[in-house]
N, C-alpha and C positions, 0 to 999 in steps of 0.2 A: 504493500500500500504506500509505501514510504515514498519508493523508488518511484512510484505511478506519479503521484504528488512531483515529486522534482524534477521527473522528466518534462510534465507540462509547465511547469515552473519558470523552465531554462529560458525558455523561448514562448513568446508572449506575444499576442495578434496585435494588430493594429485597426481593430475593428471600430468605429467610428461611427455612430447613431446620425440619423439622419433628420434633419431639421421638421417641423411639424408644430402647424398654427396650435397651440392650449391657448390661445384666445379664451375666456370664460371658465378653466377647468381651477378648478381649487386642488391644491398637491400639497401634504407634510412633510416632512421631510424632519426626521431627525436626526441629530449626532450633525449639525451643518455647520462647523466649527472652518476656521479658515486652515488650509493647510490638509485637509482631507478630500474623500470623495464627495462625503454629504455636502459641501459647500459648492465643489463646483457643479456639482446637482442638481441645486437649487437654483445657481444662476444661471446654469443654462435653461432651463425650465421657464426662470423669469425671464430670459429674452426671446423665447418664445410664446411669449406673453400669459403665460401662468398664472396663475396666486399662489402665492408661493405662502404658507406657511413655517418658521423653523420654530422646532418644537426642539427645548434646548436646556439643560441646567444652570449653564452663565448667564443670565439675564444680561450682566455689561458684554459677553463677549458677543452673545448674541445679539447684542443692540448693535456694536461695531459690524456684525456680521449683514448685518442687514441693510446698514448704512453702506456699503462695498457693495453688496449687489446694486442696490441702490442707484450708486455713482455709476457704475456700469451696465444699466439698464435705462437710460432714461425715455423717459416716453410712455412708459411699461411702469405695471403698478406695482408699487411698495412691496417688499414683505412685510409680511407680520411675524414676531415673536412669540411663543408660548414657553411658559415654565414648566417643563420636564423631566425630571429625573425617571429615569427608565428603570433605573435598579428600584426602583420604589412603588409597588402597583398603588398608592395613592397616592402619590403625584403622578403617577399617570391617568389615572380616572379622573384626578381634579384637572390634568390640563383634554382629556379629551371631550369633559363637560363643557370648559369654556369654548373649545372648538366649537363644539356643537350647538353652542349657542350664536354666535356670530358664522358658521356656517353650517347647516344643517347637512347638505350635500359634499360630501370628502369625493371628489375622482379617482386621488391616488392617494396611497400614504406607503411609503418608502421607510422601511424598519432599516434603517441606516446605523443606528446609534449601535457602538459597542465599544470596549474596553479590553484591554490584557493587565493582570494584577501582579507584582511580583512576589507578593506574599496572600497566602490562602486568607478569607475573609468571607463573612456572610453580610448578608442583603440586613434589613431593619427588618423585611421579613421571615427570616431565617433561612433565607435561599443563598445557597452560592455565589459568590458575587458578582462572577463573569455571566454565569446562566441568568440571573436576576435581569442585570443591566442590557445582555445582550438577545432575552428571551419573555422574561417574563411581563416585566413592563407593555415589550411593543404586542403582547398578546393580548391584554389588556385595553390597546389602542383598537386592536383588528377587531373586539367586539362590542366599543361602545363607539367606536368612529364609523363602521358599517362601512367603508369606504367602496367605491364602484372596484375598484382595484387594487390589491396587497402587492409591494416588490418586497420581497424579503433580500437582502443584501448579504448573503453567507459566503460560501468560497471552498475550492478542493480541498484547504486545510482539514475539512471535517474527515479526510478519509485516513487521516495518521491518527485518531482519536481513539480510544478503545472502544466503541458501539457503543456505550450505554446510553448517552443523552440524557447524562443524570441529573438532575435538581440539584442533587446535595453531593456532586463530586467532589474526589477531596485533596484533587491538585492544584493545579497554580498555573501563572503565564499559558504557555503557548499550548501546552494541554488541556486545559479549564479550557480557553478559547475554540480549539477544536471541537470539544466539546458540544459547547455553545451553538457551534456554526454547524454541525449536524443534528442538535435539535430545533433547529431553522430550518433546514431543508426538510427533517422528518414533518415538521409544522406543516409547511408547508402544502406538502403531498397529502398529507393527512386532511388538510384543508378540503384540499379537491374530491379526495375520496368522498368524502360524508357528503358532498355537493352543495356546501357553502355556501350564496348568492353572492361570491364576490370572484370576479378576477385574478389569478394566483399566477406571480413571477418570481420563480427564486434564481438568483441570478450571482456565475463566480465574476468578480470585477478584474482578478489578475492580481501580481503582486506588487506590490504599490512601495513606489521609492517614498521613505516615508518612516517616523522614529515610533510608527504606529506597535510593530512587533519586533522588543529586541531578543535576542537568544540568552535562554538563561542554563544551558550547559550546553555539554561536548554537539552531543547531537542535535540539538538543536540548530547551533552555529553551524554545524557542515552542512545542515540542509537550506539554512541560509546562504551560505557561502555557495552552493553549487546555482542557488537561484538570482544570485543578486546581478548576475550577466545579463537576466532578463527581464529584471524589473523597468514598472512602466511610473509615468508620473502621475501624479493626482488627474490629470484633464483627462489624458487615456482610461487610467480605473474609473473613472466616472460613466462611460459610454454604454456600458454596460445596463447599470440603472437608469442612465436618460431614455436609451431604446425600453427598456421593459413600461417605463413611466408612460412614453407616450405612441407606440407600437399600435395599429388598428387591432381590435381582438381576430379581425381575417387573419393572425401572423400567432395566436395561440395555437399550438398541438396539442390534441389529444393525448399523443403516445412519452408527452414531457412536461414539468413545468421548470426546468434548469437550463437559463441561458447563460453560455459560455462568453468570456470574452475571446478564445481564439476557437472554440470549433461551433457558435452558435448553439442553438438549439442542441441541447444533449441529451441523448437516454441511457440512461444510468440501466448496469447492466442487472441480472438477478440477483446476482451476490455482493451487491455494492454495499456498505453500512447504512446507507438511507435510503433501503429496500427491505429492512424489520418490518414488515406490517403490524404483527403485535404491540413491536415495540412504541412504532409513531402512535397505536390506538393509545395505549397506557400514555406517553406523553401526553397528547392533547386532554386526554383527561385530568389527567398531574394537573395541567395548567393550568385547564379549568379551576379544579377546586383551591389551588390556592390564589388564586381571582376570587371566588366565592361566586362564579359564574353558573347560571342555572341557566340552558336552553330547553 
């Protein structure tokens, strides 16, 4: 799985989203910090005339983040800011209430937000902290935002993970993240299985030049070290989620819901980690209840 992971790694598409009027479409966007994907996300979104939402923890950075799009969109409407913390399902219910009050209708909402920790920690709700912040919150989002369209923003790293897609795993850094980003993709599928009324894109972005994931041992750093020839910048990882964002659903398959940044449309094969069928059922239910979510 390792080797699979770095092989794709090495060498990195250049796939490129293609421009599309959101004239009137309302878009969230979390984790739109400057220096990442979510941000350039956002503003390409806003100059394609978006509403762009950034759903955010920093209130100040997000106020400058907004002002930057802002500057570079003019003509085209403002962002808006919300206070978010993802690791937190009640600040995530509280910002997807005030969403929902100043927009009742969500298009898209981009589960962009996530973390790598270097020390093991839990949530305020006693959930793991990478699973918390980069799972449980934006779940939280996909059931009180109802949005026309979920992009889930995961990535190949989920296939060096151990399969379990646990809540309460009890590693750290780049493994809790793996983690993480396979119980995104399992979400995801899972989503689609039960026949959700919503849009479902999970989407790998590439590997992003960027102090997002550093190595915190031996193996870690060589699989760094083998991928870093092919790392792409923020504007490139982003293309990934601008296409899934505003792609007609004519460009949805049936036989996938994982867009690649170099091979496009992927189907993951039988034995993949985020092919557990039991296992995504038992998640989405996990997730549920500690949402306190009743369907």
């Amino acid at each position: 799985m390792a080797w699979r992971v770095a092989k794709d790694m090495m060498f990195q598409g250049n796939f490129k989203a293609r421009e599309v009027d959101m004239t009137g479409k309302t878009v969230v966007v979390t984790g739109p910090s400057r220096g990442g994907i979510g941000f350039e996300t956002a503003l390409a979104l806003a100059r394609q005339g978006a509403t762009v939402l950034l759903a955010a923890r920093n209130m100040e950075k997000a106020t400058n983040d907004a002002e930057a799009i802002a500057v570079e969109t003019p003509g085209k409407v403002k962002p808006q800011i919300f206070k978010c913390d993802v690791s937190s399902i009640g600040s995530a219910r509280s910002c997807a209430e005030q969403i929902f009050q100043e927009h009742p209708v969500v298009d898209v909402l981009i589960n962009n937000a996530g973390a790598v920790f270097d020390e093991k920690g839990s949530s305020e709700d006693d959930v793991e902290i990478t699973f918390a912040t980069c799972v449980v919150g934006h779940h939280m989002l996909n059931f009180l935002l109802k949005p026309v369209r979920i992009v889930w923003v995961t990535g190949d790293i989920y296939a060096i993970s151990d399969g379990s897609a646990n809540p309460n795993f009890k590693g750290k850094g780049v493994s809790a993240y793996a983690n993480a980003c396979l119980a995104r993709l399992m979400l995801a599928r899972e989503m689609k299985r039960r026949g959700i009324d919503t849009e479902i894109i999970a989407v790998h972005p590439g590997v992003i030049k960027s102090q997002f994931i550093k190595p915190k041992n031996c193996c870690e750093g060589c699989l760094m070290s083998i991928c870093v020839c092919g790392r792409i910048d923020v504007v490139a990882g982003a293309q990934s989620s601008i296409y899934a964002a505003t792609c007609p659903s004519s460009d949805l398959r049936e036989d996938t819901i994982y867009f690649h940044n170099k091979y496009g449309w992927y189907v993951l094969t039988p034995n993949d980690l985020a092919m557990k069928e039991s296992r995504s059922q038992a998640l989405f239910d996990e997730c549920d209840k500690l949402c306190n979510i009743s369907r």
